[in-house]
C-alpha positions in Angstrom: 296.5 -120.1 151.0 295.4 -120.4 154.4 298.0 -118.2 157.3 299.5 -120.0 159.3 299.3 -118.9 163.3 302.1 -117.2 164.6 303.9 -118.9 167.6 303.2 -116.8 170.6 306.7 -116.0 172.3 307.2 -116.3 175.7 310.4 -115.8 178.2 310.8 -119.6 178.7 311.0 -119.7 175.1 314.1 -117.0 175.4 315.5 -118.9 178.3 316.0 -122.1 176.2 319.1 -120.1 174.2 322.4 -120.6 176.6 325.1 -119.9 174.1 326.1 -120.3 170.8 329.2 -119.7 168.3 326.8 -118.9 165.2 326.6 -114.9 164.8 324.6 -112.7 162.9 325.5 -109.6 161.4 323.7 -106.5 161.5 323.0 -105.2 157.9 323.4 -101.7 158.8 325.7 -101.1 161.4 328.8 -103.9 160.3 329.9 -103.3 164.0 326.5 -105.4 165.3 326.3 -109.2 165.0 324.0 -111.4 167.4 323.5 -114.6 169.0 320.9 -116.7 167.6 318.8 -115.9 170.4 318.4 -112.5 169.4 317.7 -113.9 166.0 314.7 -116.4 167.4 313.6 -112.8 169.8 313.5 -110.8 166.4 312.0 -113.7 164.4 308.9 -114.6 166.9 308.4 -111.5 168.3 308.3 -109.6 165.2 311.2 -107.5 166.4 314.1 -107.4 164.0 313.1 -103.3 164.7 314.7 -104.0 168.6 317.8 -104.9 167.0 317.8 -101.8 164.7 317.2 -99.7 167.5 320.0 -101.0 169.7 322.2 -100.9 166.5 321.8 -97.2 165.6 323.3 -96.2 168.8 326.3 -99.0 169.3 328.0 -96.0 167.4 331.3 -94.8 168.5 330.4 -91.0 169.1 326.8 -92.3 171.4 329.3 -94.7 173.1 332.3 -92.2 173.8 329.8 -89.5 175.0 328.0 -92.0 177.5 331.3 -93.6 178.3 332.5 -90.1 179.7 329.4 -90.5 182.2 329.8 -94.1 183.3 333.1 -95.6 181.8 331.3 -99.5 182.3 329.2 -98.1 178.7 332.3 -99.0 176.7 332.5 -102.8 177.1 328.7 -104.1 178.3 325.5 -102.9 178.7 321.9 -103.7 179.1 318.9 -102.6 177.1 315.1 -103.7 177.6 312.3 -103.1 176.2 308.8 -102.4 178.3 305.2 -102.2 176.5 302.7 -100.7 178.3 299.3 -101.5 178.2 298.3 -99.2 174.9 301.1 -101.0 173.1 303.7 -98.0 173.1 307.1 -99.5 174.1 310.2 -97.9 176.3 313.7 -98.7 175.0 316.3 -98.2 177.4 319.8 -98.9 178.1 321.9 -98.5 181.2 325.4 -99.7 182.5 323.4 -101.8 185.1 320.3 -102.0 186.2 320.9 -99.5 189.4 321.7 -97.0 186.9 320.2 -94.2 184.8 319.7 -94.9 181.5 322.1 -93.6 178.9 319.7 -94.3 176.2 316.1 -93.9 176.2 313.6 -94.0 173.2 310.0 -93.8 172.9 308.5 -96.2 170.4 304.7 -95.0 169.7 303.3 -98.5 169.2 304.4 -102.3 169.0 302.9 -105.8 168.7 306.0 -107.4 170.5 304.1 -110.3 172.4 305.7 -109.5 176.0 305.6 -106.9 178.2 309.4 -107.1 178.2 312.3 -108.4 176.9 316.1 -107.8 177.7 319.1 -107.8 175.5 322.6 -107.7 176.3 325.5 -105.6 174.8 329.6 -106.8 174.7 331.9 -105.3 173.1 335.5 -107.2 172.8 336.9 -104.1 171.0 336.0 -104.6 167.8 332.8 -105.7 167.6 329.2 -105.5 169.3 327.5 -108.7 170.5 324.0 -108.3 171.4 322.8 -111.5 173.3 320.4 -112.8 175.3 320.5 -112.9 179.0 320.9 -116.6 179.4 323.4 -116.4 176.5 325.7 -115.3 178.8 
């Protein structure tokens, strides 16, 4: 059987998502469901791990602790992810972008195809959304 290539993913790629009813839900964490943007991110990039990190912390103790920091944490927040050059990745979240980050884990090595990539987190009280930023 011969392999077939795998697309290379790129931001215009990501930018081509702008909204969607279809959600997916997290298989861990019941509280997570995403956009199909997310879905094409973690499909293409190879990155279904992104979503699992994200997911492990959209936890009500990790939210009520950061909430007592910066009260914005409870409803919407914004996480990227930045590979460096050796291909070990930053994930990080904050309740903007002129903020410190409330979350901040060290991933030791990726083959996510971009440098970066931003997700979005809403919560409408019940349940998580991660999306992407054109999703929005």
């Amino acid at each position: 059987m011969i392999a077939t290539p795998k697309k290379t993913l790129t931001h215009e790629d990501l930018s081509q998502f702008n909204g969607d009813i279809v959600r997916y839900r997290h298989g861990v964490n019941r509280r997570v469901i995403y956009t199909p943007g997310v879905k094409f991110l973690a499909e293409q990039g190879g990155a279904f791990w992104l979503i699992d990190v994200i997911a492990s912390y959209l936890t009500p103790t990790v939210i009520q602790k950061a909430v007592q920091a910066e009260p914005g944490i409870r409803w919407l927040h914004f996480w990227r992810l930045d590979v460096a050059p050796d291909q070990s990745a930053l994930v990080t979240a904050r309740a903007d972008t002129a903020r410190t980050p409330f979350v901040s884990q060290e991933i030791p090595f990726t083959d996510f195809p971009l440098e970066f990539v931003s997700v979005w987190a809403g919560f409408d009280g019940r349940l998580w959304t991660l999306y992407l930023p054109s999703e929005h």
